[in-house]
C-alpha positions in Angstrom: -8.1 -9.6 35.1 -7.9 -7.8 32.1 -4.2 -6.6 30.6 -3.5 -3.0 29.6 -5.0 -2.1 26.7 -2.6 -1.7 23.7 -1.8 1.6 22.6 -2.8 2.5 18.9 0.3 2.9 17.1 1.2 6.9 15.6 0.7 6.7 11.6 3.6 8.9 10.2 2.9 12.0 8.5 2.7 11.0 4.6 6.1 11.6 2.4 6.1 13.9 -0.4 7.1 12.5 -3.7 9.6 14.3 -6.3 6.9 14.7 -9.5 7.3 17.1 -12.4 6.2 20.0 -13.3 2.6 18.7 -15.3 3.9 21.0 -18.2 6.0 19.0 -18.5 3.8 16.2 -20.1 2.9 15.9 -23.4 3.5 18.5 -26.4 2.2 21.9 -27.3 -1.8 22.0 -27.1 -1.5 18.6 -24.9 -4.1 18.5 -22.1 -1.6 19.4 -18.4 -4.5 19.6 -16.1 -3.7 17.6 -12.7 -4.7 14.3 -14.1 -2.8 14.7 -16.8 0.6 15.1 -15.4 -0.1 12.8 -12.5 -0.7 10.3 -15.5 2.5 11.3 -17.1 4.4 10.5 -13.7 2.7 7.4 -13.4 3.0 6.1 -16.5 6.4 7.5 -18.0 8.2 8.0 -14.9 7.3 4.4 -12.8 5.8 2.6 -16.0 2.4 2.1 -13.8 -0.3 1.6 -16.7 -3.2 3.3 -16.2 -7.0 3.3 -16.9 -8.9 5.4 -19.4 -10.8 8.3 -17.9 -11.3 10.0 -14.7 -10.9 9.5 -11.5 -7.2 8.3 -12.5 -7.1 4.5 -11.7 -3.8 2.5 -11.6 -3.7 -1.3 -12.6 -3.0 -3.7 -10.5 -1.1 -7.2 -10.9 1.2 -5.5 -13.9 4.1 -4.1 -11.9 2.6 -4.5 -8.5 0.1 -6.1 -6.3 -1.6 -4.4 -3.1 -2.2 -5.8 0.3 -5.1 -3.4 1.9 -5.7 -3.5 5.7 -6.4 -1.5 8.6 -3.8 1.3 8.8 -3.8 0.4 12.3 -2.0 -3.3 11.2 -0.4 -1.5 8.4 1.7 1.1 10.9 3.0 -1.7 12.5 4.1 -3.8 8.9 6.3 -0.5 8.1 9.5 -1.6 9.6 9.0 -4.7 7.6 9.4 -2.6 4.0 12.3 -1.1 2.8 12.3 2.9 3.4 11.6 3.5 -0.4 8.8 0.6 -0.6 5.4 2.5 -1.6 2.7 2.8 0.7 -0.8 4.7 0.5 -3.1 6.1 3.0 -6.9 6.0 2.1 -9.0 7.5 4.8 -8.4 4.7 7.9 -7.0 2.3 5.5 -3.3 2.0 4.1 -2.5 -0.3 1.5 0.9 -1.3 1.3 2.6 -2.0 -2.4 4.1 -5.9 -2.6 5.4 -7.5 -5.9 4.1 -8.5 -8.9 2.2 -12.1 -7.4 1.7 -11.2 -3.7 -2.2 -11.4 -4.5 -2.1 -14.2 -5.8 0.5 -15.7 -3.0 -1.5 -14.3 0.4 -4.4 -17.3 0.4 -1.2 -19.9 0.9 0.8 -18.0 2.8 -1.9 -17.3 5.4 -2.9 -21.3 5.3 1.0 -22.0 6.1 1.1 -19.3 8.9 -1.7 -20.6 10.6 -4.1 -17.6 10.1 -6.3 -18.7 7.1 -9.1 -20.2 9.9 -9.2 -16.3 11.3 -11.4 -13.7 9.7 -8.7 -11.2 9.0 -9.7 -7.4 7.8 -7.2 -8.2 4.8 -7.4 -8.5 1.6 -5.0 -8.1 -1.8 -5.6 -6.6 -5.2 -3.4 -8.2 -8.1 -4.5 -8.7 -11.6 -7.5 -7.8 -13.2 -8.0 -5.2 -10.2 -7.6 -1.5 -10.5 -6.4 1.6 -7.7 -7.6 5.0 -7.7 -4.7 6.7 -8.0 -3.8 9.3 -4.7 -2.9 12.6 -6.0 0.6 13.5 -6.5 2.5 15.7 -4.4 3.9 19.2 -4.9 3.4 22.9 -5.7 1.3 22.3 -8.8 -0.8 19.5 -7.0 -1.3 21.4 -3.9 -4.7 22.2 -4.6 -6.1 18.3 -5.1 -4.1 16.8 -2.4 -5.6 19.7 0.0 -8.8 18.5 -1.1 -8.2 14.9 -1.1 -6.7 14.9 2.7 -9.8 16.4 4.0 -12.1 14.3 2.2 -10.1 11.1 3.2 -9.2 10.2 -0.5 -5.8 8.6 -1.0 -2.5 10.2 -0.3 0.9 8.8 -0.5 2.4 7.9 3.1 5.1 6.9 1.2 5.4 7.9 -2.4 7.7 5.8 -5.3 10.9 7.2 -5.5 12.4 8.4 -9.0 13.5 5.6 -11.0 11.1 2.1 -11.9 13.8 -0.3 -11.0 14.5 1.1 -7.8 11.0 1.0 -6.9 10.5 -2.2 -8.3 13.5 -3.7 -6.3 11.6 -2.3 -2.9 8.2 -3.9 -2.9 8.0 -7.2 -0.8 8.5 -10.6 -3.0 8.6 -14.1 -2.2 11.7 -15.7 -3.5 11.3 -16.2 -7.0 8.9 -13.9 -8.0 9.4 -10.6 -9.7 11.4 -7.7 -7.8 13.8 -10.5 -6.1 16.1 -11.8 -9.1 18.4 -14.9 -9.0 17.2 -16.1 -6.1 14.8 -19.4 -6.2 15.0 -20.8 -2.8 12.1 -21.5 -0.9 10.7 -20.0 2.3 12.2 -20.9 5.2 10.5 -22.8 8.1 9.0 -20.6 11.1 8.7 -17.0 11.5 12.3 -15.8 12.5 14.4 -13.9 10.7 15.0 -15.4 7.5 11.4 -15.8 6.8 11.1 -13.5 3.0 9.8 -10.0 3.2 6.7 -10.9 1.9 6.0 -13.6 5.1 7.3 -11.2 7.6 4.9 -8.6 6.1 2.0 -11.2 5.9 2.1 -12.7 9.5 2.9 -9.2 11.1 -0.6 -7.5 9.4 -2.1 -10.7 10.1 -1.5 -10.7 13.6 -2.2 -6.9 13.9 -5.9 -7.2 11.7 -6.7 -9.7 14.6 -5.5 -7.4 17.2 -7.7 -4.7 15.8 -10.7 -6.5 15.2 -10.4 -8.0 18.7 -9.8 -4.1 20.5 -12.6 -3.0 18.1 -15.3 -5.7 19.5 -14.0 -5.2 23.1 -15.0 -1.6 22.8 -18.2 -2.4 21.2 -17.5 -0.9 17.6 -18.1 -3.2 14.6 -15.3 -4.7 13.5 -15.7 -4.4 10.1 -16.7 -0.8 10.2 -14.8 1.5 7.6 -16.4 5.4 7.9 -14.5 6.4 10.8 -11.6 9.1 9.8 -7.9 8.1 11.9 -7.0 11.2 13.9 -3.1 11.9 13.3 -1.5 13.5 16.5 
């Protein structure tokens, strides 16, 4: 006899960051259209480097590394991050901000938690990889984030915060790699409680990409399909 059927967890409603005025950025006769004050906050404000041209693209593997999954796996990973650890929304996809190495970590740490055998919706982004850049938030971006919600671009769900180190400090590390200093121990055995944020984070959107992919072939959908919009309630 079948079980109930899990209920999809609510995604929050996205955070607006604190960005500056875009005439703000650069001199007299400097260039403040959206992109570039958005690159101004990205660059000056968090020290994100950024590609070259447009759309605006943020690289990867410098200051952070990505883990992209279902938002469906990613609402349940949030109480896993600290409140000011960035995440972004992109359509029905959130990709959830780690530390500098996460990429480069996630093919052990899912062959030591027992899910590398699994086909997982999951997958990372550290360096060499690029991230187009969601719109800032705020009166003078109203217009482009506007547009990008209802196209299903990226948004923040939760931006950076003010300040590089702070933001730094809250992205999900193993011990020893960047954003957890002084601390070289390694993981601990088994999956409770002292488990590093970055295993915690790992086997909880693990578990919850399987969950989803299983729900999605019960109910007949592909589970590998990505052009379906998530409805917010």
């Amino acid at each position: 006899m079948a079980g109930p059927v899990p209920v999809t967890p609510a995604i929050p409603l996205p955070r607006q960051p604190v960005v500056p005025d875009p005439s703000a950025a650069g001199g007299p006769g400097a260039d403040v259209g959206p992109d570039a004050g958005a690159r101004h906050w990205y660059e000056s404000g968090l020290g994100w480097p950024t590609v070259p041209g447009r759309p605006l693209r943020l690289v990867t593997g410098v200051r952070f590394d990505v883990l992209e999954v279902p938002a469906e796996a990613g609402a349940q990973a949030l109480r896993h991050l600290a409140p000011g650890s960035p995440v972004i929304l992109r359509g029905d996809r959130m990709e959830l901000l780690v530390a500098p190495g996460g990429a480069e970590e996630l093919p052990g740490l899912l062959e030591w938690l027992e899910w590398a055998p699994v086909s997982l919706d999951l997958r990372a982004l550290g360096p060499g990889g690029t991230l187009e850049a969601p719109a800032p938030a705020g009166p003078a971006w109203a217009a482009s984030g506007r547009a990008a919600s209802a196209q299903g671009a990226a948004v923040w769900l939760r931006p950076p915060g003010p300040g590089r180190e702070d933001v730094e400090a809250s992205l999900p590390a193993m011990p020893g790699m960047p954003g957890m200093p002084g601390t070289t121990a390694a993981p601990a055995l088994g999956r409770e409680g002292s488990a590093p944020d970055l295993v915690r984070l790992v086997d909880t959107v693990a578990a919850h990409c399987h969950r989803v992919r299983l729900r999605r072939g019960c109910a007949g959908r592909p589970a590998d399909r990505r052009d379906q919009p998530l409805a917010f309630s």
